[in-house]
PAZAPA-440159 format. One record per residue: residue number from 1; x, y, z of N, C-alpha, C in turn. Coordinates in nm, 3 decimals, padded with zeros to 5 digits, m for minus. Example, Ala and Ser with C-alpha at 12.3 -4.5 7.8 and 13.67 -1.06 7.14 Angstrom:
2
<site i="1" n_east="01.319" n_north="m00.569" n_up="00.780" ca_east="01.230" ca_north="m00.450" ca_up="00.780" c_east="01.320" c_north="m00.330" c_up="00.780"/>
<site i="2" n_east="01.285" n_north="m00.225" n_up="00.708" ca_east="01.367" ca_north="m00.106" ca_up="00.714" c_east="01.290" c_north="00.003" c_up="00.787"/>
***
This chain:
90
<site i="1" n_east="m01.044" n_north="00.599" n_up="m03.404" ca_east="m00.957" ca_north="00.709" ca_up="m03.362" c_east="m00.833" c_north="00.709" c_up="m03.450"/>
<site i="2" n_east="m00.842" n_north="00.803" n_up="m03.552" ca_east="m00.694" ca_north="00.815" ca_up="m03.599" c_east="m00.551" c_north="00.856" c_up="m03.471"/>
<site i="3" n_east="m00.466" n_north="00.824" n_up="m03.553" ca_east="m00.305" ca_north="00.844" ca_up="m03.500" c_east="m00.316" c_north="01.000" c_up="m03.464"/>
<site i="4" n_east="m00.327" n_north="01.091" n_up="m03.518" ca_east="m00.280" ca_north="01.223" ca_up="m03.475" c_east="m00.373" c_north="01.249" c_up="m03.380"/>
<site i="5" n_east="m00.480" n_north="01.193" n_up="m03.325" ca_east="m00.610" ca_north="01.248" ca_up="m03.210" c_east="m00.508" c_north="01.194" c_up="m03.067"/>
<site i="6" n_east="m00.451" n_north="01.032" n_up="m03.105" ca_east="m00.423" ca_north="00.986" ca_up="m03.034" c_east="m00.258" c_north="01.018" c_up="m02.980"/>
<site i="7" n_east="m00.236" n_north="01.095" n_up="m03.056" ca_east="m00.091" ca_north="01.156" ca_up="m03.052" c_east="m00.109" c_north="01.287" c_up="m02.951"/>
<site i="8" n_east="m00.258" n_north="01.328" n_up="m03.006" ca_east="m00.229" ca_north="01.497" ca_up="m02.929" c_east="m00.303" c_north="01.452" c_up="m02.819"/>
<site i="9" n_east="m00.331" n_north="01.344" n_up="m02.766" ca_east="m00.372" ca_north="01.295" ca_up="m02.616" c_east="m00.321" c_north="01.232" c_up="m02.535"/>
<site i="10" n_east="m00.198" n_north="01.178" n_up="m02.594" ca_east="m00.094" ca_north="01.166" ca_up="m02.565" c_east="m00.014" c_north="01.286" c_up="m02.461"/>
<site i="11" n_east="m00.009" n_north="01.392" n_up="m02.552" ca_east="00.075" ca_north="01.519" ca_up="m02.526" c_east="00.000" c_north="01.584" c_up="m02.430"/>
<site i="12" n_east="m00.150" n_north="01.563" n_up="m02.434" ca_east="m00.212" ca_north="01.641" ca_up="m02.328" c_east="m00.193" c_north="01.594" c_up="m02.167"/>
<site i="13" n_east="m00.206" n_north="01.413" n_up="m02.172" ca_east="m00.212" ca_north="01.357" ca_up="m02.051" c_east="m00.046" c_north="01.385" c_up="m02.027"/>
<site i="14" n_east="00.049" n_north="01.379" n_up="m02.115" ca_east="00.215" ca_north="01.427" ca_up="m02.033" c_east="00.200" c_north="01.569" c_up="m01.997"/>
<site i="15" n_east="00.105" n_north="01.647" n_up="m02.031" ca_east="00.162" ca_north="01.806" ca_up="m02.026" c_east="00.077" c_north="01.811" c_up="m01.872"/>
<site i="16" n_east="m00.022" n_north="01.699" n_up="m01.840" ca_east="m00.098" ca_north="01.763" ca_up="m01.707" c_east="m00.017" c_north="01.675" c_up="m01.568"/>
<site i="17" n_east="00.111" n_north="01.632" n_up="m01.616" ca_east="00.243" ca_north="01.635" ca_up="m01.513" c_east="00.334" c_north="01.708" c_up="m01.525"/>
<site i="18" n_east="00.337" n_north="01.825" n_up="m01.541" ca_east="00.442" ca_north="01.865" ca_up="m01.576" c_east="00.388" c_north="01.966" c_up="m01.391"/>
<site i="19" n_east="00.541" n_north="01.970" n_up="m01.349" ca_east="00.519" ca_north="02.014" ca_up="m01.191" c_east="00.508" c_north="02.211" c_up="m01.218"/>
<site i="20" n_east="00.608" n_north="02.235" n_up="m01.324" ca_east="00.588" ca_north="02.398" ca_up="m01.316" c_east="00.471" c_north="02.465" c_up="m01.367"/>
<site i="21" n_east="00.370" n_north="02.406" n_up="m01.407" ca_east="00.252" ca_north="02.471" ca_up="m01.455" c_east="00.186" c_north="02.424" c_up="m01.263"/>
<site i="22" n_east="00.164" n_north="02.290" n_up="m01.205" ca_east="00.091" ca_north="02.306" ca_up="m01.138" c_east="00.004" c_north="02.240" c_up="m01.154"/>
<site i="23" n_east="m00.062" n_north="02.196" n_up="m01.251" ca_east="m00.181" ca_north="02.110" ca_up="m01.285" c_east="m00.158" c_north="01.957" c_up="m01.273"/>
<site i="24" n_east="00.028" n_north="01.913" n_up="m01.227" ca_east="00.014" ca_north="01.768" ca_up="m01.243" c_east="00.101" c_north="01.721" c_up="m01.102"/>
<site i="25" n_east="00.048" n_north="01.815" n_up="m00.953" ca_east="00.112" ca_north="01.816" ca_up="m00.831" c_east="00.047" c_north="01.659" c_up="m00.788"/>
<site i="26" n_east="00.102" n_north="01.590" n_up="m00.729" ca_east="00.126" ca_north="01.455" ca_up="m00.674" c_east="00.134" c_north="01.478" c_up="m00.517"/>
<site i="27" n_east="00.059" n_north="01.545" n_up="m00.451" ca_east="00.085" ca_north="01.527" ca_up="m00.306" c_east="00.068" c_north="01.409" c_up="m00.220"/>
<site i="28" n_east="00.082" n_north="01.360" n_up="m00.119" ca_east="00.131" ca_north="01.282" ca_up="00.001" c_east="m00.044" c_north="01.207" c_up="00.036"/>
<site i="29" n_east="m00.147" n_north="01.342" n_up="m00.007" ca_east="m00.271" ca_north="01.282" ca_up="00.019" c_east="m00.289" c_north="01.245" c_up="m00.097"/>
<site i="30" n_east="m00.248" n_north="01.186" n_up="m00.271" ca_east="m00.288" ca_north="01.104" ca_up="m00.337" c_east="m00.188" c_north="01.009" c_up="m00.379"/>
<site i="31" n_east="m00.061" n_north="01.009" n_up="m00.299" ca_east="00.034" ca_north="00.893" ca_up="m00.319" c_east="00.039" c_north="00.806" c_up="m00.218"/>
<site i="32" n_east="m00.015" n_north="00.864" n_up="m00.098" ca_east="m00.028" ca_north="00.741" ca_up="00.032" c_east="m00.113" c_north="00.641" c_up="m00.019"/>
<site i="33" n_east="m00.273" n_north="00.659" n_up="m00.055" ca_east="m00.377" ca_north="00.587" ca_up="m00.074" c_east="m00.260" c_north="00.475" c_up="m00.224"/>
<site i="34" n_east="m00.189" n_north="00.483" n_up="m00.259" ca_east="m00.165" ca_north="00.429" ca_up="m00.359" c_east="m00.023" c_north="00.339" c_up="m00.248"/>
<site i="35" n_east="00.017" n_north="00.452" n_up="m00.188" ca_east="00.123" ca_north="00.313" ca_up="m00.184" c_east="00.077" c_north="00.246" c_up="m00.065"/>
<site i="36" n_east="m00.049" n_north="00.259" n_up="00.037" ca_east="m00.127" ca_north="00.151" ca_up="00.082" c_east="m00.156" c_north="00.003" c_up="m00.006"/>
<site i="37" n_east="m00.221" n_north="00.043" n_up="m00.123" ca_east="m00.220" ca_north="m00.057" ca_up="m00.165" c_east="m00.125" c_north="m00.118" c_up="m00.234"/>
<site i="38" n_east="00.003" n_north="m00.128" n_up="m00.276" ca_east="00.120" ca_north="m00.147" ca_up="m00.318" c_east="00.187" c_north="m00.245" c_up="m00.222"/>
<site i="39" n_east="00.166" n_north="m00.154" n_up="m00.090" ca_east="00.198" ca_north="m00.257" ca_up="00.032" c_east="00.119" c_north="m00.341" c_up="00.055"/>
<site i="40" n_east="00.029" n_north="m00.350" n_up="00.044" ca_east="m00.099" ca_north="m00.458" ca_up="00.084" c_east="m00.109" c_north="m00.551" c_up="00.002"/>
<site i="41" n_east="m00.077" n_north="m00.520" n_up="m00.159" ca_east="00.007" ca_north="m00.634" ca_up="m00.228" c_east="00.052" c_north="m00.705" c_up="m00.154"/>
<site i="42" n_east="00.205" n_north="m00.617" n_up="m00.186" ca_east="00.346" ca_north="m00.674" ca_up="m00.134" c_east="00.300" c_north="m00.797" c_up="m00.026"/>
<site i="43" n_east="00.239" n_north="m00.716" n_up="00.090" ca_east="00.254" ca_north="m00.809" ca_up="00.207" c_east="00.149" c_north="m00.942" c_up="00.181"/>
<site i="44" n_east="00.039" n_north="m00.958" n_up="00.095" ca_east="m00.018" ca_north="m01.063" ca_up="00.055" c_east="00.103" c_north="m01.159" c_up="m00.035"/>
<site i="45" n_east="00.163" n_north="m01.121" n_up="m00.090" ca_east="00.240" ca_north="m01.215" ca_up="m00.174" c_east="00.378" c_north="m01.292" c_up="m00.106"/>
<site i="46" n_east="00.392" n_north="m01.185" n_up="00.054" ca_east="00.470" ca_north="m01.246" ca_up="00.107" c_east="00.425" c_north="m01.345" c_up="00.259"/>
<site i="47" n_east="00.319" n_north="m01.288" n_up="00.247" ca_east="00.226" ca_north="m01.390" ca_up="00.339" c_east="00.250" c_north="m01.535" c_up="00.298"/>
<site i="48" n_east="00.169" n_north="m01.565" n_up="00.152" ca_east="00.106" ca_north="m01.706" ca_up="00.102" c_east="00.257" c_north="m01.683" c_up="m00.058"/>
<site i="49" n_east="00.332" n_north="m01.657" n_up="m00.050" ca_east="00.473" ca_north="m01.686" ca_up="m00.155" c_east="00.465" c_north="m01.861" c_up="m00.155"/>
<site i="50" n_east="00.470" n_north="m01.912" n_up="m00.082" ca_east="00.532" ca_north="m02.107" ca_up="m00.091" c_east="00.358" c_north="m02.109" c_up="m00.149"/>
<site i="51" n_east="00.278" n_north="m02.065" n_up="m00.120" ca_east="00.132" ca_north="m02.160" ca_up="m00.180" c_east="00.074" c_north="m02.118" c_up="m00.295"/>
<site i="52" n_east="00.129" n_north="m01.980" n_up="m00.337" ca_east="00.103" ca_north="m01.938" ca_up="m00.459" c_east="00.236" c_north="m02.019" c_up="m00.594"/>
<site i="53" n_east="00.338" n_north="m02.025" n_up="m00.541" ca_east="00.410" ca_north="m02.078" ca_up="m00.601" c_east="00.388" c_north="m02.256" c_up="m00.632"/>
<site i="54" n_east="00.319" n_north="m02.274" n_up="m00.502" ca_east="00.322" ca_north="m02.423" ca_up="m00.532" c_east="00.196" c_north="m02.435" c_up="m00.625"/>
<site i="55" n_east="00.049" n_north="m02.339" n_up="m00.612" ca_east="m00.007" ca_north="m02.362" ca_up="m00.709" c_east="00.039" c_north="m02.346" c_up="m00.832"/>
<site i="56" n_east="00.080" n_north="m02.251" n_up="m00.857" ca_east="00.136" ca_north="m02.224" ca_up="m01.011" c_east="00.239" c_north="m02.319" c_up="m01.074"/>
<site i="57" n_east="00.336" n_north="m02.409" n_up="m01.032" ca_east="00.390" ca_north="m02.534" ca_up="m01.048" c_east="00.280" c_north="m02.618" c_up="m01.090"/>
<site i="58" n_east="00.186" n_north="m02.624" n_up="m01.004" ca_east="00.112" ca_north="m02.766" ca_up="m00.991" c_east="00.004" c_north="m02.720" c_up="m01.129"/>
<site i="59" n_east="m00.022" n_north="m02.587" n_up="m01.220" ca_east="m00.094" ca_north="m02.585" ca_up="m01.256" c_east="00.009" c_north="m02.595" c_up="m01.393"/>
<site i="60" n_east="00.119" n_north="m02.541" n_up="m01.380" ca_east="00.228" ca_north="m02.560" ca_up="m01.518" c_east="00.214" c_north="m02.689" c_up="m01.542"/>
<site i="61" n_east="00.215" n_north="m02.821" n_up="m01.458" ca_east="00.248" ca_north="m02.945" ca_up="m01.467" c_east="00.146" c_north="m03.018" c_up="m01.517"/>
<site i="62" n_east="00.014" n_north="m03.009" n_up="m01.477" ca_east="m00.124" ca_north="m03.024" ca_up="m01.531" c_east="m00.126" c_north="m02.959" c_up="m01.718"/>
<site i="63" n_east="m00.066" n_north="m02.842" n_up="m01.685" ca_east="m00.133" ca_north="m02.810" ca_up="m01.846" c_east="00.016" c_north="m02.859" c_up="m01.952"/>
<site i="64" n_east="00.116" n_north="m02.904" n_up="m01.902" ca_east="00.231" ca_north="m02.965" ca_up="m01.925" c_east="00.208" c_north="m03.129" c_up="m02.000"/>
<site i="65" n_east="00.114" n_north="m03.182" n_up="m01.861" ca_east="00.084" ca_north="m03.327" ca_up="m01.878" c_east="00.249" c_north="m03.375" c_up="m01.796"/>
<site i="66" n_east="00.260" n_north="m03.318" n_up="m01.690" ca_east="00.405" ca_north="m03.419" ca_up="m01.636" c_east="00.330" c_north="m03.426" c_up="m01.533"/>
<site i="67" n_east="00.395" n_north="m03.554" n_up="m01.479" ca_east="00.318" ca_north="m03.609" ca_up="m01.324" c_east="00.343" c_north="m03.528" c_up="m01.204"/>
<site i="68" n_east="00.280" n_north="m03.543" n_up="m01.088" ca_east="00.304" ca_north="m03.491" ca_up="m00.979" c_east="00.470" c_north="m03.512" c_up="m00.921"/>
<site i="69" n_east="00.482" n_north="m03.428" n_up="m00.862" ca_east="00.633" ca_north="m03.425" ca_up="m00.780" c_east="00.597" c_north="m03.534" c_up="m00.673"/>
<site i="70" n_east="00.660" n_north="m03.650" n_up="m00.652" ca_east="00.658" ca_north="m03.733" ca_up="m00.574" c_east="00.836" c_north="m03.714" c_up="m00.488"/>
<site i="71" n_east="00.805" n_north="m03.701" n_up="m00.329" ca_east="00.921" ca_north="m03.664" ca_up="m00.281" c_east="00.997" c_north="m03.788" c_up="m00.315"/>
<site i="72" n_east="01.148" n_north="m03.860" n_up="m00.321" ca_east="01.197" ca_north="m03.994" ca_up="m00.261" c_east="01.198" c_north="m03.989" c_up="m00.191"/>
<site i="73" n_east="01.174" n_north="m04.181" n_up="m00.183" ca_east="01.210" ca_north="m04.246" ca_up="m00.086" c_east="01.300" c_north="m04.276" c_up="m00.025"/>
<site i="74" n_east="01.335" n_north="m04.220" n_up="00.064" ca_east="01.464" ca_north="m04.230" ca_up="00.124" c_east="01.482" c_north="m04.278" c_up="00.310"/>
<site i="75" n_east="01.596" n_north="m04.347" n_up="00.284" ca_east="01.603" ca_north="m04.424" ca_up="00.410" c_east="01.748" c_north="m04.350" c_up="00.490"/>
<site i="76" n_east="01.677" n_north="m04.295" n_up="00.573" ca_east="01.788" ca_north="m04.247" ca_up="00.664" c_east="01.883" c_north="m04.350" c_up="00.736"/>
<site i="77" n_east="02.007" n_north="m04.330" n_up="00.689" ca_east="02.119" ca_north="m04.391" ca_up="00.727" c_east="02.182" c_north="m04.390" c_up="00.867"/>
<site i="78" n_east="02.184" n_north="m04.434" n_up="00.960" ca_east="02.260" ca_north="m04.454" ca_up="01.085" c_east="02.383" c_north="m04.358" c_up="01.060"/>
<site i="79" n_east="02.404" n_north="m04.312" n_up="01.149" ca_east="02.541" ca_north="m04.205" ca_up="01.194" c_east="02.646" c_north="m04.329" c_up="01.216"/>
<site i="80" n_east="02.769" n_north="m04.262" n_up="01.173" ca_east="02.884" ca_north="m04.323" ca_up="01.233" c_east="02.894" c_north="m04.357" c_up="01.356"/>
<site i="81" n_east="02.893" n_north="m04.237" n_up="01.435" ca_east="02.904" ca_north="m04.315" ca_up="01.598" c_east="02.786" c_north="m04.420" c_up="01.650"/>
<site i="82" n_east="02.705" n_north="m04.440" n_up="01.592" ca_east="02.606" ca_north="m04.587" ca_up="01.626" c_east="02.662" c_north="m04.651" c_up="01.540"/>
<site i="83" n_east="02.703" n_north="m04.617" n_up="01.419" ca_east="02.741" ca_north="m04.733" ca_up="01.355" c_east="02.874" c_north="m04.822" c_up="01.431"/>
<site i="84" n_east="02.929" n_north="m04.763" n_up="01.500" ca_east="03.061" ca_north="m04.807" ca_up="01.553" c_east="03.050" c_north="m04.860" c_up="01.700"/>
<site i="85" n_east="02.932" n_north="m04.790" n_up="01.778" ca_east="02.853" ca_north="m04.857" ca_up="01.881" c_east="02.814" c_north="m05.022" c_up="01.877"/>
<site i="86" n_east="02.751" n_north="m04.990" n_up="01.727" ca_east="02.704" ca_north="m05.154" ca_up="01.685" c_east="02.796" c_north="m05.244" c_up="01.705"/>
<site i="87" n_east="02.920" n_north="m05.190" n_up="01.593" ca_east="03.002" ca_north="m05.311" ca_up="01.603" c_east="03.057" c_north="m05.353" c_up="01.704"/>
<site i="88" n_east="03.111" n_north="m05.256" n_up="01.816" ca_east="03.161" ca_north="m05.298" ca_up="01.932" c_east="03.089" c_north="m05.353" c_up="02.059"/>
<site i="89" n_east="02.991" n_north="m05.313" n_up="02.012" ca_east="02.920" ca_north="m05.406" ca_up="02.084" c_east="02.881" c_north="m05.572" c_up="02.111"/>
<site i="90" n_east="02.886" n_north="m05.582" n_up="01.946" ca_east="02.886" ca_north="m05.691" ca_up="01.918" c_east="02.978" c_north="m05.784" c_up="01.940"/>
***
């Protein structure tokens, strides 16, 4: 396909939106069916967002070669007011 075929098909698919001829009307019965699925996206990605994300991490890291996210270890510390329980107790 040369450039100028693809130029004047270009011009044809913009000219069959154009609203004052009529030939490129967008009504409510062929923009619903579209933004059904737009929403049906949307709401899948906000369903499973933390598990799509965590796959896609876990698959960056694999093709990365870095190790798994290991949470720390961490040791929860006694509160002040037991801590001060303790001592007076003692």
């Amino acid at each position: 396909m040369n450039s100028l075929f693809r130029f004047a098909r270009l011009l044809t698919l913009m000219g069959l939106s154009d609203p004052i001829n009529g030939r490129g009307y967008l009504g409510p019965e062929t923009l619903m069916p579209l933004a059904s699925v737009l929403a049906a996206i949307a709401g899948f990605f906000l369903m499973f967002w933390r598990v799509i994300v965590k796959f896609f991490k876990t698959m960056y890291r694999k093709a990365r070669g870095i190790p798994d996210e290991v949470p720390p270890d961490m040791e929860v510390e006694e509160s002040a007011e037991e801590h001060k329980e303790k001592q007076t107790s003692s």
